[in-house]
C-alpha positions, -999 to +999 in steps of 0.1 A: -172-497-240-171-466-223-175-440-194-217-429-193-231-401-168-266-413-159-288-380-152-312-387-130-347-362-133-373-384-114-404-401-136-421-433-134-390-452-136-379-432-101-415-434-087-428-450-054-466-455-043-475-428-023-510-440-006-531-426-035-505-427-067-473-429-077-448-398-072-414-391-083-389-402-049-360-423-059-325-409-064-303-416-093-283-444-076-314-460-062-328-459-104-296-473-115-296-504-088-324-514-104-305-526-137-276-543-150-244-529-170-236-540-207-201-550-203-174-526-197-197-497-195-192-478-160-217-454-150-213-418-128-251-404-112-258-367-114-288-363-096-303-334-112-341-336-097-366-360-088-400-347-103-431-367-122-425-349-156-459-332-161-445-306-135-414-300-154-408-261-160-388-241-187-358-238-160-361-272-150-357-280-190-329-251-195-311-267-162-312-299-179-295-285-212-269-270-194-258-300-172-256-319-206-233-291-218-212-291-187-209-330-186-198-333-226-172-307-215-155-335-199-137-352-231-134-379-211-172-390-210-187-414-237-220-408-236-250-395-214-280-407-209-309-390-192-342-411-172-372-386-172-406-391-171-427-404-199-452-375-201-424-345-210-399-367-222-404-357-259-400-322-252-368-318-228-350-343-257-363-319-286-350-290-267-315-309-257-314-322-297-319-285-312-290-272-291-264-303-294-236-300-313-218-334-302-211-368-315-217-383-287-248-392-277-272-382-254-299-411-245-336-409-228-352-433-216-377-438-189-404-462-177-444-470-180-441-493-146-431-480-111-397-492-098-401-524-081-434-539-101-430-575-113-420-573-150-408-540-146-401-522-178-375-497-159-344-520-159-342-533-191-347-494-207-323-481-190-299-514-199-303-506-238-301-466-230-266-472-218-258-495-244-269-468-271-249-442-252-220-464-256-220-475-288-234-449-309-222-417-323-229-385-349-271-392-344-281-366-321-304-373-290-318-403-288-349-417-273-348-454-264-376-471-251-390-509-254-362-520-276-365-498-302-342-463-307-354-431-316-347-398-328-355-372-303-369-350-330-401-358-346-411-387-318-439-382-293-457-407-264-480-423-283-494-443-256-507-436-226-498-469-207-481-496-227-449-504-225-437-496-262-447-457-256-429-439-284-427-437-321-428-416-350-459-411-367-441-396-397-408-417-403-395-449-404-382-463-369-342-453-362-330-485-349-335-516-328-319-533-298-313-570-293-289-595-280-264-566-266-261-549-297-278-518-316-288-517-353-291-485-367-314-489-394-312-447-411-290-416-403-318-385-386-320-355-402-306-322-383-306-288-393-272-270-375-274-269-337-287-233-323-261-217-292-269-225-258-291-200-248-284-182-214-304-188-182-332-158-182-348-148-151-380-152-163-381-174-192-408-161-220-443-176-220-454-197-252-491-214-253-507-235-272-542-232-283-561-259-304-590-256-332-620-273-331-653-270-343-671-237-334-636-223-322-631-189-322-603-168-314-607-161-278-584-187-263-559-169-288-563-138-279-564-142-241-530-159-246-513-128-261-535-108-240-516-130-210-482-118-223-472-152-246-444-139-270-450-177-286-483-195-296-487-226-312-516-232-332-529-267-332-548-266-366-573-292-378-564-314-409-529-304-426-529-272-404-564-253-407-586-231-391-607-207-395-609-167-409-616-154-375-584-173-366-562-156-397-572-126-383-559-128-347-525-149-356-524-116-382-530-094-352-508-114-328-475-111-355-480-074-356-471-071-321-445-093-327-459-127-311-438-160-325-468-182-337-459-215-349-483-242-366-494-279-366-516-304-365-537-324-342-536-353-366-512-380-354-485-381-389-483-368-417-469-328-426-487-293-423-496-285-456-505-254-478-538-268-496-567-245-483-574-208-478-611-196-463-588-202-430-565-226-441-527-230-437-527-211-470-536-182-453-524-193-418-491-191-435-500-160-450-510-137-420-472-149-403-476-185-386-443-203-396-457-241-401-436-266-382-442-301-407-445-332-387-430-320-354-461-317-332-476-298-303-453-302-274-422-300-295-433-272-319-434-252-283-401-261-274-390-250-313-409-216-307-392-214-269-358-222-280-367-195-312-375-171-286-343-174-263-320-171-293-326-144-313-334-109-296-359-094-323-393-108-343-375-111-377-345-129-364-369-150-343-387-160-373-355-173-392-344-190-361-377-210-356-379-219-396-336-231-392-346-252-360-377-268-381-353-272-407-381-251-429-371-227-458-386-192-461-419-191-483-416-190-519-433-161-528-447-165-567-465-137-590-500-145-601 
């Protein structure tokens, strides 16, 4: 079926017990012995790093993208598929989907068991991530895990320790895997693919700051104060705060600062409904509301915003054409 490049980035599915934990050890080819081949898939190992993924950093994530890009260059390659760790995995796939441009596809996949533990979940993951690699094409990045496909965009960890990890709150599940094929049950939707951005030296900071009861805008403040050029916002309900809060993401705009905002509720779309600190005026005083991509990928929408476009305004459009979100409609009273 085809010629896949496994690249290999550590995680629980390349993790040994260290005395204390688990850690990130195995290479690539020692991952890959763990599982069998669909037929007449052959697999090449680029082992890119070894790391569990809560210590992945912007220029391990930009060294991913750009291996991705340099292995697609190579017409003769099918397919790719990428083993990471579970915790970051949603993120690096948001950040390789908003900058692919390919039909082929580019799989994650990972593990919630250790190599080696009795009924492993490692093996057969990364069995249906090359069979997806291989047999699928035009969908983007894909995130298989537990039998089930994904859409890197819009799907998040969802549990901390079972074995069927991911999903999408907001949408209907992508596809299915059983008995050596893949059912592709709907087509994702993709807004146009930004350029690969170049490797900075220091890539820009962009922190996240969440609302609660009796928040106020210190956190905020000190972020910008801290040098973030990106914030995201994680608003209560459909994406509110409070007036205090208007008033520094107002402040934070003005000198430029990319804010971005969401939810901390699980599904559902950041909505304009409320104003005494609401996303009505959120929206207002310059946060560009992201819909139903959360947290940890509304960061990597502001970061990838943030390498693409040199000045605030062109920043803003970038981040609303990555969240596939139109300008505000501005109506007379």
């Amino acid at each position: 079926m085809g010629r896949i490049v496994v690249i290999s980035t550590g995680g629980t599915i390349a993790s040994r017990w260290m005395g204390s934990g688990f850690a990130a050890e195995a290479d690539g080819r020692e991952v890959m012995a763990t599982a069998p081949l669909p037929e007449g898939v052959s697999v090449e190992v680029v082992d890119l790093f070894s790391v569990n993924s809560p210590r992945l950093t912007t220029a391990h994530q930009l060294t991913l993208l750009r291996t991705v890009h340099e292995v697609l260059a190579d017409p003769g390659v099918d397919g790719i598929v990428v083993t990471h760790g579970t915790d970051t995995l949603e993120e690096s796939a948001f950040l390789v989907d908003l900058h692919h441009h390919d039909a082929r596809s580019v799989v994650f996949t990972g593990s919630q068991l250790p190599m080696g533990s009795a009924d492993g979940d490692g093996p057969g993951n990364l069995y249906d991530a090359l069979l997806t690699a291989a047999t699928t094409r035009g969908l983007g990045v894909l995130i298989t895990f537990a039998g089930r496909v994904h859409a890197a965009r819009g799907t998040v960890k969802t549990q901390a320790v079972a074995l069927d990890a991911f999903a999408d709150p907001s949408k209907e599940l992508l596809g299915k895997i059983g008995f050596g094929k893949v059912a592709v049950l709907r087509t994702p939707e993709r807004p146009a693919p930004l350029a690969l951005p170049a490797m900075p030296e220091l890539p820009p900071r962009v922190d996240m700051v969440m609302h609660h009861a009796d928040a106020d805008p210190l956190l905020l403040n000190a972020a910008v104060e801290a040098g973030a050029q990106g914030v995201v916002l994680i608003g209560t309900g459909a994406g509110n705060a409070t007036p205090e809060i208007v008033e520094a993401v107002r402040a934070a705009v003005a000198r430029g600062v990319l804010v971005a905002l969401t939810t901390r509720v699980a599904a559902g779309p950041v909505t304009e409904i409320y104003t005494h600190g609401g996303a009505v005026d959120l929206v207002a005083a310059g946060a560009v509301p992201t819909g139903t991509l959360r947290a940890g990928q509304a960061r990597i929408a502001v970061l990838a915003a943030l390498l693409s476009a040199p000045d605030p305004a062109t920043r803003t459009q970038t981040l609303r054409a990555a969240l596939a979100t139109p300008d505000p409609i501005l109506v007379d009273a």
